[in-house]
N, CA, C and O atoms as a GROMACS GRO file, in nm:
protein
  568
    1UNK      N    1  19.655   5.745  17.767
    1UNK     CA    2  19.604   5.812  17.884
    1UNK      C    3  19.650   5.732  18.006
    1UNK      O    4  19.648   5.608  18.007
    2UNK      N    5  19.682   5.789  18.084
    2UNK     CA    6  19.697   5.739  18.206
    2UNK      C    7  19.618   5.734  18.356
    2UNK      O    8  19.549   5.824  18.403
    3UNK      N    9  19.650   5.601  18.418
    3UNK     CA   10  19.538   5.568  18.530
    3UNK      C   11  19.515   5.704  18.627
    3UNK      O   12  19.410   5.731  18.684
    4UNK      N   13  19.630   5.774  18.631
    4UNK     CA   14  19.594   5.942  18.723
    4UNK      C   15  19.533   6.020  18.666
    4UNK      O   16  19.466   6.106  18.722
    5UNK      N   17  19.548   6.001  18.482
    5UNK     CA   18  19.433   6.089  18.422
    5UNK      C   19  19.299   6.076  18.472
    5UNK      O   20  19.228   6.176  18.469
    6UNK      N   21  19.243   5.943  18.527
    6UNK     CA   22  19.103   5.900  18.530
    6UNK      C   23  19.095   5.890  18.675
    6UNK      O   24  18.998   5.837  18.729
    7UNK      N   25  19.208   5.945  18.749
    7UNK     CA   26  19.162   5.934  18.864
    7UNK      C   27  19.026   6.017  18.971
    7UNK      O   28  19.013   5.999  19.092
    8UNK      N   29  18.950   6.095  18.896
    8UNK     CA   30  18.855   6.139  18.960
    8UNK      C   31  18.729   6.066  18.941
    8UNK      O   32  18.625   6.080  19.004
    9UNK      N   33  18.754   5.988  18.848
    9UNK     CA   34  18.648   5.854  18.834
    9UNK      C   35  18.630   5.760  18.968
    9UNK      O   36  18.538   5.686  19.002
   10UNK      N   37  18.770   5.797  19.038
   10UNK     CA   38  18.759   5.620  19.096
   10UNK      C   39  18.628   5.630  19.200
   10UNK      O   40  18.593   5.518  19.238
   11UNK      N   41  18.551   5.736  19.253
   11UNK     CA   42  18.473   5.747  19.350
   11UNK      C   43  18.351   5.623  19.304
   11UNK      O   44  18.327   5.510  19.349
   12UNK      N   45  18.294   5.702  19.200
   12UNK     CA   46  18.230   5.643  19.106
   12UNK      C   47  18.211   5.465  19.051
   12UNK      O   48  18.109   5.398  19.038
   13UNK      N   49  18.362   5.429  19.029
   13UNK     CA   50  18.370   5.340  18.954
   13UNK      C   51  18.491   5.235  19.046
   13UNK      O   52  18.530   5.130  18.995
   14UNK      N   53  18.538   5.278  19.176
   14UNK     CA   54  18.646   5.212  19.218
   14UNK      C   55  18.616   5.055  19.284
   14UNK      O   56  18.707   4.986  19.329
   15UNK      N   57  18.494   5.019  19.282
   15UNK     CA   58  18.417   4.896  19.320
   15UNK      C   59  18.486   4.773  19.202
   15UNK      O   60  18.523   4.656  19.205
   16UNK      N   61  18.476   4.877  19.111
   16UNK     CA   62  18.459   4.752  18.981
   16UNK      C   63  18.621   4.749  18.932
   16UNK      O   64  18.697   4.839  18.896
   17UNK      N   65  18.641   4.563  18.952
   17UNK     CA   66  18.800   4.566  18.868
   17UNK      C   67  18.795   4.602  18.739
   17UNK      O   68  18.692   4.606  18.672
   18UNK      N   69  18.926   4.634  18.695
   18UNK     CA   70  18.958   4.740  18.567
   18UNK      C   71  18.845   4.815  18.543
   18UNK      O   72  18.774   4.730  18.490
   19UNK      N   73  18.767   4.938  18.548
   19UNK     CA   74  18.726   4.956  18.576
   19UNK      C   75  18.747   5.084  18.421
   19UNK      O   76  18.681   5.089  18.317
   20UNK      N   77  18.863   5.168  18.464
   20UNK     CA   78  18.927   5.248  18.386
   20UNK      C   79  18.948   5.194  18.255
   20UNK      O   80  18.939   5.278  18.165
   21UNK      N   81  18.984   5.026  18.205
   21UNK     CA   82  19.015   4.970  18.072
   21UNK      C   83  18.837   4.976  18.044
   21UNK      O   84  18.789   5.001  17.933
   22UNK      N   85  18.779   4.956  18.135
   22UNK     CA   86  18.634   4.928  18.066
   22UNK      C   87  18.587   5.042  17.991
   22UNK      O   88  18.511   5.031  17.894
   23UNK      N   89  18.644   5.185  18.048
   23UNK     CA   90  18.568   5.326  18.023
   23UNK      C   91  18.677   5.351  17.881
   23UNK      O   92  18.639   5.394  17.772
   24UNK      N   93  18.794   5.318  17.910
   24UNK     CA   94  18.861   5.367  17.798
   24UNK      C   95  18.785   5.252  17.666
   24UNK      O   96  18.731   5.294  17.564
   25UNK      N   97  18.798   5.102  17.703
   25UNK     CA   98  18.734   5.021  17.605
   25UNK      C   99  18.579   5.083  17.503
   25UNK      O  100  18.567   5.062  17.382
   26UNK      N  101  18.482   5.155  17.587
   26UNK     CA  102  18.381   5.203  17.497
   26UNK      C  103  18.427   5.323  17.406
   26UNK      O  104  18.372   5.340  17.298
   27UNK      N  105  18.510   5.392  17.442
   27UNK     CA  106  18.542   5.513  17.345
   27UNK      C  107  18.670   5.527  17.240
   27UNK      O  108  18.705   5.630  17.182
   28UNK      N  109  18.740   5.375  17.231
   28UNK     CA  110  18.804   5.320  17.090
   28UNK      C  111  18.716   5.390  16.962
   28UNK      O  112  18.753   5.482  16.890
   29UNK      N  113  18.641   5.345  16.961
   29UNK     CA  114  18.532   5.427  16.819
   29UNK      C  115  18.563   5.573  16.803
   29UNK      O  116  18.588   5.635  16.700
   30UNK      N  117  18.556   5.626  16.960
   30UNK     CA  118  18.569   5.834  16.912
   30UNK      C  119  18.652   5.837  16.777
   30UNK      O  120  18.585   5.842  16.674
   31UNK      N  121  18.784   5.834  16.765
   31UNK     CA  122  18.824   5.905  16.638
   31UNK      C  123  18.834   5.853  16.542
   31UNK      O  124  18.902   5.906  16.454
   32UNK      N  125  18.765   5.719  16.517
   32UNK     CA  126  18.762   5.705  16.400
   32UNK      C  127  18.604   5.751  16.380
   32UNK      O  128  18.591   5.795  16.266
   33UNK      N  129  18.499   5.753  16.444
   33UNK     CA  130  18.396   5.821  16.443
   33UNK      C  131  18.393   6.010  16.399
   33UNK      O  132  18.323   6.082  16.327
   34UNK      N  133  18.496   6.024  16.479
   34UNK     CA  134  18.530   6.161  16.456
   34UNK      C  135  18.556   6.223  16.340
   34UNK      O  136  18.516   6.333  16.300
   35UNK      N  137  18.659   6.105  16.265
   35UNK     CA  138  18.695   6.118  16.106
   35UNK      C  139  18.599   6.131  16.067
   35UNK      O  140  18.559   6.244  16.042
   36UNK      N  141  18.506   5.998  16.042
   36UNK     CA  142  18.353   5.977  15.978
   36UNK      C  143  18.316   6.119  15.998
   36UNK      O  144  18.395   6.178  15.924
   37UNK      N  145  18.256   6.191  16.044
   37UNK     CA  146  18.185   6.275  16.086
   37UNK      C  147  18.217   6.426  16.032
   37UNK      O  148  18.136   6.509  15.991
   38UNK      N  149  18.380   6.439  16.047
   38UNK     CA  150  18.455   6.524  15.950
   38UNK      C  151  18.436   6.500  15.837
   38UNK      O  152  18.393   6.601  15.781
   39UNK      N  153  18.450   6.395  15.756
   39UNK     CA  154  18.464   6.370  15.649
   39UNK      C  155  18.323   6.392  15.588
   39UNK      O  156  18.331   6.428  15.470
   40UNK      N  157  18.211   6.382  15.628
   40UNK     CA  158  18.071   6.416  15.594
   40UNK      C  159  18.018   6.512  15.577
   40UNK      O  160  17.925   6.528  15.499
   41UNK      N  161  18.104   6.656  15.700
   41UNK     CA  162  18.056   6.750  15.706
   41UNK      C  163  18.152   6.842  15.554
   41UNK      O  164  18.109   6.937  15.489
   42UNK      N  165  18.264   6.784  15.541
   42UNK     CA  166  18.333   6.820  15.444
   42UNK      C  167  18.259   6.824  15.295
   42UNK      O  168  18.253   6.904  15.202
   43UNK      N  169  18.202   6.682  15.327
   43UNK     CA  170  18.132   6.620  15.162
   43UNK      C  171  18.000   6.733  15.172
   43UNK      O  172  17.945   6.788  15.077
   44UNK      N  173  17.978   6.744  15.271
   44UNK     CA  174  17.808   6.814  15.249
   44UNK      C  175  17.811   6.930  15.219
   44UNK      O  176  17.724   6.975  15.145
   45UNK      N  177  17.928   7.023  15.276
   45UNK     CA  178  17.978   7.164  15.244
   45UNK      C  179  17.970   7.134  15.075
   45UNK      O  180  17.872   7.155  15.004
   46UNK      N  181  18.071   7.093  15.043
   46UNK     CA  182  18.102   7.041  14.911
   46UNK      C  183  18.004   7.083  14.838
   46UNK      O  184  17.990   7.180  14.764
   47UNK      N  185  17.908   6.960  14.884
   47UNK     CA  186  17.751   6.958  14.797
   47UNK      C  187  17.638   7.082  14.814
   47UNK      O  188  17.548   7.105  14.734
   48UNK      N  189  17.669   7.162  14.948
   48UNK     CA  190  17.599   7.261  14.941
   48UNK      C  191  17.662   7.352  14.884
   48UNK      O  192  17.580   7.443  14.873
   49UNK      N  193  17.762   7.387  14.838
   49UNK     CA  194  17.812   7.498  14.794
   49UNK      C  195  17.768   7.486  14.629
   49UNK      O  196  17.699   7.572  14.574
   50UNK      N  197  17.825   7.357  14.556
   50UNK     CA  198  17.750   7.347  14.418
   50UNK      C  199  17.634   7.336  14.443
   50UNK      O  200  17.604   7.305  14.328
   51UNK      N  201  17.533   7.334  14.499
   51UNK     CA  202  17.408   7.350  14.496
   51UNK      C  203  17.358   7.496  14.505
   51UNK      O  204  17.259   7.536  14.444
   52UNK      N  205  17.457   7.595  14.610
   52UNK     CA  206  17.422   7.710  14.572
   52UNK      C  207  17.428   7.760  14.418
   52UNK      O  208  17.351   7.833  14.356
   53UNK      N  209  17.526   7.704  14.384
   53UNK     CA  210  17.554   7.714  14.272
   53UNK      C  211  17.460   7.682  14.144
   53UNK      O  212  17.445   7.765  14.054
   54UNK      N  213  17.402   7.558  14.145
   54UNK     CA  214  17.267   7.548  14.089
   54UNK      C  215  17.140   7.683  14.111
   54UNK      O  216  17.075   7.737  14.021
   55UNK      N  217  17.135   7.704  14.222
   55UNK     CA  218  17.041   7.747  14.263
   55UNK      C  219  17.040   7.921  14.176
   55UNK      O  220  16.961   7.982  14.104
   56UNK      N  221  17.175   7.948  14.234
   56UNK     CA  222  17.178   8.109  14.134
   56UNK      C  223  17.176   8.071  13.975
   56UNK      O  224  17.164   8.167  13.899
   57UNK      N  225  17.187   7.948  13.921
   57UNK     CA  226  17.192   7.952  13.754
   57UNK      C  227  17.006   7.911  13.752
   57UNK      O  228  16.931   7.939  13.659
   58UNK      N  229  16.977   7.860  13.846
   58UNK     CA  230  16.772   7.843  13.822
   58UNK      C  231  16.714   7.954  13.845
   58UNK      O  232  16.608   7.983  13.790
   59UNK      N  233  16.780   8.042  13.938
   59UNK     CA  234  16.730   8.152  13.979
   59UNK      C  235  16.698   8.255  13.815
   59UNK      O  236  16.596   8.296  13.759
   60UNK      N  237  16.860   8.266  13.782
   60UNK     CA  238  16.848   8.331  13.660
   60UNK      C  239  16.757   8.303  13.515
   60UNK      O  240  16.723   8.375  13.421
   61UNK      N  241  16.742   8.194  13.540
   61UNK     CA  242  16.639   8.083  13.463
   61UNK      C  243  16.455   8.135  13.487
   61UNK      O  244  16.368   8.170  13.407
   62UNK      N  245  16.457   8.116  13.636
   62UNK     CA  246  16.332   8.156  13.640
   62UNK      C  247  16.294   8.311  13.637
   62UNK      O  248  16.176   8.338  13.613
   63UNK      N  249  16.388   8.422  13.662
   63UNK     CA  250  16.363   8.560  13.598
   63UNK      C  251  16.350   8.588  13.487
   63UNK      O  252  16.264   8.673  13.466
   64UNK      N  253  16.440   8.523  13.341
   64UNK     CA  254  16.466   8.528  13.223
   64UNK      C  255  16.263   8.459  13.188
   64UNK      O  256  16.200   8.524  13.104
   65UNK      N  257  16.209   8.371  13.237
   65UNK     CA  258  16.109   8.308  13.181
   65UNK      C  259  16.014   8.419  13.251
   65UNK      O  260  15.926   8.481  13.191
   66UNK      N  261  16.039   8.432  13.356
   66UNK     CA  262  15.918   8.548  13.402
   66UNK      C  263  15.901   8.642  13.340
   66UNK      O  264  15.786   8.685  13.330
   67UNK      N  265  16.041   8.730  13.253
   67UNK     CA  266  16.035   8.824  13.236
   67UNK      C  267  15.937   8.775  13.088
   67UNK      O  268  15.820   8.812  13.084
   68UNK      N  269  15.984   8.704  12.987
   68UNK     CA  270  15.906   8.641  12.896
   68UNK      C  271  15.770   8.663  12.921
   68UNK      O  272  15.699   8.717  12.837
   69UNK      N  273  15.726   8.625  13.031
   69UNK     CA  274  15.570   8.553  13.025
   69UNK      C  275  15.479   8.722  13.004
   69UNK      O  276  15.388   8.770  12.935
   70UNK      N  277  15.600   8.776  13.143
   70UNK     CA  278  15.504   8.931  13.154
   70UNK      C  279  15.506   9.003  13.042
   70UNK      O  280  15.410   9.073  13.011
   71UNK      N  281  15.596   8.996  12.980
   71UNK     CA  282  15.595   9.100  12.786
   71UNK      C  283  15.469   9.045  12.774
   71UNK      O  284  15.364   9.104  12.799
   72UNK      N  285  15.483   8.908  12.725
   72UNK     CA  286  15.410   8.890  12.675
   72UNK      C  287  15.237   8.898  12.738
   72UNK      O  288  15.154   8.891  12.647
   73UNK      N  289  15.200   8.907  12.829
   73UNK     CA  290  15.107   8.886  12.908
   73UNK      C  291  15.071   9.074  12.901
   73UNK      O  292  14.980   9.135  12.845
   74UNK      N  293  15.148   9.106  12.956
   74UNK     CA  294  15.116   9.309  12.967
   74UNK      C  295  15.127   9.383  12.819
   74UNK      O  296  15.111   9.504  12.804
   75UNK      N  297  15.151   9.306  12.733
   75UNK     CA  298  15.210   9.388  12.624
   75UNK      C  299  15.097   9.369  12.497
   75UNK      O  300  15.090   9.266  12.430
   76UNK      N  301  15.023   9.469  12.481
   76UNK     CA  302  14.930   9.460  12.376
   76UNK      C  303  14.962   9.457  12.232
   76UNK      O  304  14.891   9.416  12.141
   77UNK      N  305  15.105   9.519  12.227
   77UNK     CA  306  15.177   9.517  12.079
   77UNK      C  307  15.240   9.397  12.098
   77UNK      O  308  15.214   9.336  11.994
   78UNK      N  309  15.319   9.313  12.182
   78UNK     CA  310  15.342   9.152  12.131
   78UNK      C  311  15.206   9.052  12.132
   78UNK      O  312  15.204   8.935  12.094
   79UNK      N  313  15.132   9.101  12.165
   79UNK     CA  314  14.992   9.008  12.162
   79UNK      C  315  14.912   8.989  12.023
   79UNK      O  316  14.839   8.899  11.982
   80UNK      N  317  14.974   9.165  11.944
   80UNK     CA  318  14.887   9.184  11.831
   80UNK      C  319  15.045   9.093  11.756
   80UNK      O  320  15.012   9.026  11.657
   81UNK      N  321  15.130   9.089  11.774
   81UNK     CA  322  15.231   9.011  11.708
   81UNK      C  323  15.258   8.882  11.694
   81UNK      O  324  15.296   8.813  11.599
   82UNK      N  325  15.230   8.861  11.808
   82UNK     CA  326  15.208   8.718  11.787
   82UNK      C  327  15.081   8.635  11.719
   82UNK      O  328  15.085   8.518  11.680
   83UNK      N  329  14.967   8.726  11.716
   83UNK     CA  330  14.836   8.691  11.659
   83UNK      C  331  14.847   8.720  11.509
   83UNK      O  332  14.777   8.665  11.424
   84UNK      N  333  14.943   8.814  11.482
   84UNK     CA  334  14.964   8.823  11.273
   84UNK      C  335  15.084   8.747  11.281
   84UNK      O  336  15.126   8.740  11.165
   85UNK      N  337  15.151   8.695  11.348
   85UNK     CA  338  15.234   8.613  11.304
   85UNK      C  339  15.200   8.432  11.254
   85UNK      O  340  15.243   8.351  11.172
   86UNK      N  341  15.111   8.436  11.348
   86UNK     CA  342  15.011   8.275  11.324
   86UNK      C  343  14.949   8.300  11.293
   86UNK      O  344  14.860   8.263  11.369
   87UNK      N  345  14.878   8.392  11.157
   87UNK     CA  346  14.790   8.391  11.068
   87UNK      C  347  14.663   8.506  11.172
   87UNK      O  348  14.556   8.528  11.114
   88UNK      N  349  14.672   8.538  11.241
   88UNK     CA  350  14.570   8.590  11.247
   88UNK      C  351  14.445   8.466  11.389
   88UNK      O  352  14.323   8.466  11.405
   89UNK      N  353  14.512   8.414  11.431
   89UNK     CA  354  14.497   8.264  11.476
   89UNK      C  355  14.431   8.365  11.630
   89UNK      O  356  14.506   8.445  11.684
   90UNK      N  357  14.314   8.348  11.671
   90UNK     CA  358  14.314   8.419  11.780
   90UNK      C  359  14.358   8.298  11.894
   90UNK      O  360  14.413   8.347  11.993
   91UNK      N  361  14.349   8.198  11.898
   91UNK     CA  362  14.407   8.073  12.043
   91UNK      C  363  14.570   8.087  12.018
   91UNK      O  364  14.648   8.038  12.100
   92UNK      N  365  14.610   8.145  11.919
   92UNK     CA  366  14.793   8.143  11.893
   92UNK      C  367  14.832   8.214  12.052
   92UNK      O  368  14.910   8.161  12.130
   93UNK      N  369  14.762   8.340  12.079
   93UNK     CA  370  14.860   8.400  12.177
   93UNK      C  371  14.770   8.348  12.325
   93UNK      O  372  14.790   8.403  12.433
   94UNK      N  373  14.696   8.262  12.312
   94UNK     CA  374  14.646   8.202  12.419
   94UNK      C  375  14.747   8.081  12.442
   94UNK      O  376  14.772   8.048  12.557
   95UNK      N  377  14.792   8.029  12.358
   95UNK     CA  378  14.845   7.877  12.369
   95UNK      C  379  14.982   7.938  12.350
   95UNK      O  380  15.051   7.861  12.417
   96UNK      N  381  15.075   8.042  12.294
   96UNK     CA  382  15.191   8.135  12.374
   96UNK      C  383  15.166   8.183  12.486
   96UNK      O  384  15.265   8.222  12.548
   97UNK      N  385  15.099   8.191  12.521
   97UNK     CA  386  15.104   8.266  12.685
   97UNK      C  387  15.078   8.146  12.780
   97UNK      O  388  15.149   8.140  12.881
   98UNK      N  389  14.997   8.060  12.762
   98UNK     CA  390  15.018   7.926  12.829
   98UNK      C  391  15.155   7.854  12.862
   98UNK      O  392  15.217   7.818  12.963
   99UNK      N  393  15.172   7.850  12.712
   99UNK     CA  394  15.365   7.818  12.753
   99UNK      C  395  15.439   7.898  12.789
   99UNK      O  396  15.526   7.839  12.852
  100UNK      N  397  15.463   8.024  12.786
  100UNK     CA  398  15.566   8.132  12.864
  100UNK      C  399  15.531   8.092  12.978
  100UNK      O  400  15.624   8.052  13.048
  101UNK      N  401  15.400   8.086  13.037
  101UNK     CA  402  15.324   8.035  13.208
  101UNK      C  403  15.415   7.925  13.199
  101UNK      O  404  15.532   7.954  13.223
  102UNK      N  405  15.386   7.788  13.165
  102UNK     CA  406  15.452   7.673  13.162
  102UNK      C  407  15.605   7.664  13.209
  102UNK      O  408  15.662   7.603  13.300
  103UNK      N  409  15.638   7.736  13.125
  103UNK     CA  410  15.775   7.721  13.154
  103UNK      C  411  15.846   7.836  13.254
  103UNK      O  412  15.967   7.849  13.265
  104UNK      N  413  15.760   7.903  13.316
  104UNK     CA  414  15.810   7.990  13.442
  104UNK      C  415  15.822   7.940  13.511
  104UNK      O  416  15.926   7.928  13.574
  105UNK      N  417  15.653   7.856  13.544
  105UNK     CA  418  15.615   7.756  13.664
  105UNK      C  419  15.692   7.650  13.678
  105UNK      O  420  15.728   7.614  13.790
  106UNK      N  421  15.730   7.581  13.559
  106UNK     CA  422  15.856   7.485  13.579
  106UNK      C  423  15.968   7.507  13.618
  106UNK      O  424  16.029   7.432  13.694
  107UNK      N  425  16.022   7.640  13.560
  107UNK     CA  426  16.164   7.723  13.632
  107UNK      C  427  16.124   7.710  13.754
  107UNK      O  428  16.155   7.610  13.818
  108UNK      N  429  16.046   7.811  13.808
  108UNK     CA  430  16.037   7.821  13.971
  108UNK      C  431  16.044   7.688  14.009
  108UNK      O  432  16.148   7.658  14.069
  109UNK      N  433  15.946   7.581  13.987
  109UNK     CA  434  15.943   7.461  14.073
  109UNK      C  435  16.101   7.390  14.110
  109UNK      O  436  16.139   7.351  14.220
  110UNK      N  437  16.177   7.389  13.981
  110UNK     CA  438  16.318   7.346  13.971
  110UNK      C  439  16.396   7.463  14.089
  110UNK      O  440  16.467   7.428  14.184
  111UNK      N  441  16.366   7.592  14.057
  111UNK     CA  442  16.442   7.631  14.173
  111UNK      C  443  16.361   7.629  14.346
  111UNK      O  444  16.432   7.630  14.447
  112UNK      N  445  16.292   7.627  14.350
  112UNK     CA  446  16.203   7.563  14.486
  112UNK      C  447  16.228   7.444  14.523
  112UNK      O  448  16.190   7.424  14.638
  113UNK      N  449  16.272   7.367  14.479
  113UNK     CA  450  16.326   7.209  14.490
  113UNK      C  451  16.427   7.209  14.528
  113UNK      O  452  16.453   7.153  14.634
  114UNK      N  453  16.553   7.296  14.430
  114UNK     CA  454  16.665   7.277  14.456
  114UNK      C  455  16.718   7.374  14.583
  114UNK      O  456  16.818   7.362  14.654
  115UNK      N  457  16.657   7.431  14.584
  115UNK     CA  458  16.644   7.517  14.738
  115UNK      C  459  16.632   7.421  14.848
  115UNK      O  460  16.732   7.388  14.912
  116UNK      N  461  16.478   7.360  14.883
  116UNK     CA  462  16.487   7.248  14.938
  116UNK      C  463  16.550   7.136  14.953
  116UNK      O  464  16.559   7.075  15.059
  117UNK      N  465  16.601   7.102  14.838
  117UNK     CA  466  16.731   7.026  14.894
  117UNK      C  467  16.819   7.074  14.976
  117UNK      O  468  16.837   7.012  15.080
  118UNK      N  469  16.916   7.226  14.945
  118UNK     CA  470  16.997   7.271  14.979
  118UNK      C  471  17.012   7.303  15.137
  118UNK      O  472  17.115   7.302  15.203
  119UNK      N  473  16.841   7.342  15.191
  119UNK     CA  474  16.789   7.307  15.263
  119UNK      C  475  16.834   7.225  15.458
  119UNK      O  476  16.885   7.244  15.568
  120UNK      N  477  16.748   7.113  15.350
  120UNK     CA  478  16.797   6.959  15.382
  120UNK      C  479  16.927   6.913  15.426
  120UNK      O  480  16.955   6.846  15.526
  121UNK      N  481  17.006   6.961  15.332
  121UNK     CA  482  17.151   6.931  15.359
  121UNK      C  483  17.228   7.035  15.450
  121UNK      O  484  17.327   7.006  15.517
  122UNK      N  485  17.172   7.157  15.444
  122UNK     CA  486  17.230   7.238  15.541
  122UNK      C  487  17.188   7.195  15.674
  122UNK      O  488  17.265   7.212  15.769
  123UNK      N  489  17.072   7.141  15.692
  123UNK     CA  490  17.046   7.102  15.822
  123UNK      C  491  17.096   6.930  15.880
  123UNK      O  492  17.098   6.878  15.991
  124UNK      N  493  17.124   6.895  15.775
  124UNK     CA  494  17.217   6.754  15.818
  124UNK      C  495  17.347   6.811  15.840
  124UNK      O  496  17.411   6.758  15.931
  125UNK      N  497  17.395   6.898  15.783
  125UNK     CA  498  17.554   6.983  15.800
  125UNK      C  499  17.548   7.039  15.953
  125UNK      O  500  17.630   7.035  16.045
  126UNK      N  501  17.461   7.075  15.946
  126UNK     CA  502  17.447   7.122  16.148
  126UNK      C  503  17.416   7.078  16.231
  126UNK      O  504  17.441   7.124  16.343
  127UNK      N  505  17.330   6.938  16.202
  127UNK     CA  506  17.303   6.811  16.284
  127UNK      C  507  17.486   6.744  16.317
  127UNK      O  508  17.527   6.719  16.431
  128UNK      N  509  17.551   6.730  16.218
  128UNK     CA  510  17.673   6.657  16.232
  128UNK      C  511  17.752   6.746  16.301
  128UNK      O  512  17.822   6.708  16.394
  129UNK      N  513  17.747   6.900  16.253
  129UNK     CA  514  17.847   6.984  16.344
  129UNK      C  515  17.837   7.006  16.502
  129UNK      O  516  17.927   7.034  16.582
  130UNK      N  517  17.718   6.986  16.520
  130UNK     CA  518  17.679   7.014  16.683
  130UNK      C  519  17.735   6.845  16.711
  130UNK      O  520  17.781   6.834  16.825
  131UNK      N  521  17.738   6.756  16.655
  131UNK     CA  522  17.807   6.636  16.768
  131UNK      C  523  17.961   6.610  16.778
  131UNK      O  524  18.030   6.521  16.828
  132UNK      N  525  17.985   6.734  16.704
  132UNK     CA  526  18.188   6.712  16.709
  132UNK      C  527  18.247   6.845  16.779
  132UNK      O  528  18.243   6.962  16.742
  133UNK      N  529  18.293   6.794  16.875
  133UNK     CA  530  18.322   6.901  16.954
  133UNK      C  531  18.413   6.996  16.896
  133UNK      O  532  18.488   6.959  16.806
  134UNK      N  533  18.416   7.148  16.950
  134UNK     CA  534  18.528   7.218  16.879
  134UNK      C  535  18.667   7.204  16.935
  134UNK      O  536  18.700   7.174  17.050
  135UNK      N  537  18.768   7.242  16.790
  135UNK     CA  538  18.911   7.184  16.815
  135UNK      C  539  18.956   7.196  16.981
  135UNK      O  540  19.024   7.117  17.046
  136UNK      N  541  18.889   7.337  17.028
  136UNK     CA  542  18.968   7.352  17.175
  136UNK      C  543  18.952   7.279  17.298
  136UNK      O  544  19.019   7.262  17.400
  137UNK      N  545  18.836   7.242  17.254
  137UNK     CA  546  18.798   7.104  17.333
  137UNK      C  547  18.859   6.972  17.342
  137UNK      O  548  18.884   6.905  17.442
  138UNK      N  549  18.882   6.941  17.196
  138UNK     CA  550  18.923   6.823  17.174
  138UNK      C  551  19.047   6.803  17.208
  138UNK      O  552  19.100   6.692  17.194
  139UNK      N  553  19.091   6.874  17.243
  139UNK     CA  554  19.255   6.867  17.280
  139UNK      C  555  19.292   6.900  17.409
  139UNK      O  556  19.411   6.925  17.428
  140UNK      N  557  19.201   6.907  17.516
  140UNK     CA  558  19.176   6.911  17.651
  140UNK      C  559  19.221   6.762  17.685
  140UNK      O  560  19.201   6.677  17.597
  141UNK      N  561  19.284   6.719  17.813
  141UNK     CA  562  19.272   6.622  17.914
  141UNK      C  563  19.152   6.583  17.953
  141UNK      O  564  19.086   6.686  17.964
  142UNK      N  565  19.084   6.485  17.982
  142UNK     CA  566  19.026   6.465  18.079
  142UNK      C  567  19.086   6.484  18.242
  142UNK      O  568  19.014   6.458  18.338
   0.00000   0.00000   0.00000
């Protein structure tokens, strides 16, 4: 950059010797900061995209167990089936229907989590994007 680039500074700053090395001296960091910052928003895309990805295989997880729980829960002919299948056991389709519950509620929680993460990271992805200016900017003069 050159000293006429910064010449609308001098009003400002023309008191102080070098004045211009001092302003250019604090902003050495921009592009390698800039990298950093690219390079994060890259990694986080990354990680949010396999996370969507998690998220539709829990999703399918927690429908497949829901659908389980409700047969079994609405369905008076798997209730009488499962009760002659364990002898006649009347706590059998109490302690099956507990676990079909069990393991819904665990599906969902796993996908409620992993949501929240996904979350999380989308909003660190937009925290980092709002401090890097866009390309058309960056390639402006001062």
């Amino acid at each position: 950059m050159l000293d006429s680039d910064l010449a609308f500074l001098d009003p400002l700053y023309g008191s102080r010797p070098n004045w211009q090395q001092c302003i250019l001296a604090t902003l050495e960091y921009a592009p390698a900061a800039l990298r950093d910052n690219e390079a994060a928003i890259k990694s986080l895309t990354e990680r949010i995209d396999a996370s969507s990805q998690q998220i539709i295989v829990l999703h399918k997880k927690t429908n497949r167990e829901h659908k389980d729980f409700a047969k079994l829960q609405n369905s008076a002919g798997r209730r009488l089936w499962v009760k002659i299948k364990h002898g006649g056991k009347k706590d059998a389709v109490e302690k099956k229907l507990e676990k079909e519950e069990r393991e819904f509620l665990e599906a969902l929680e796993q996908e409620q989590a992993a949501e929240e993460v996904r979350a999380a990271m989308q909003t660190e992805k937009d925290s980092l994007a709002s401090k890097v200016c866009s390309p058309s900017v960056r390639g402006r003069r001062i």
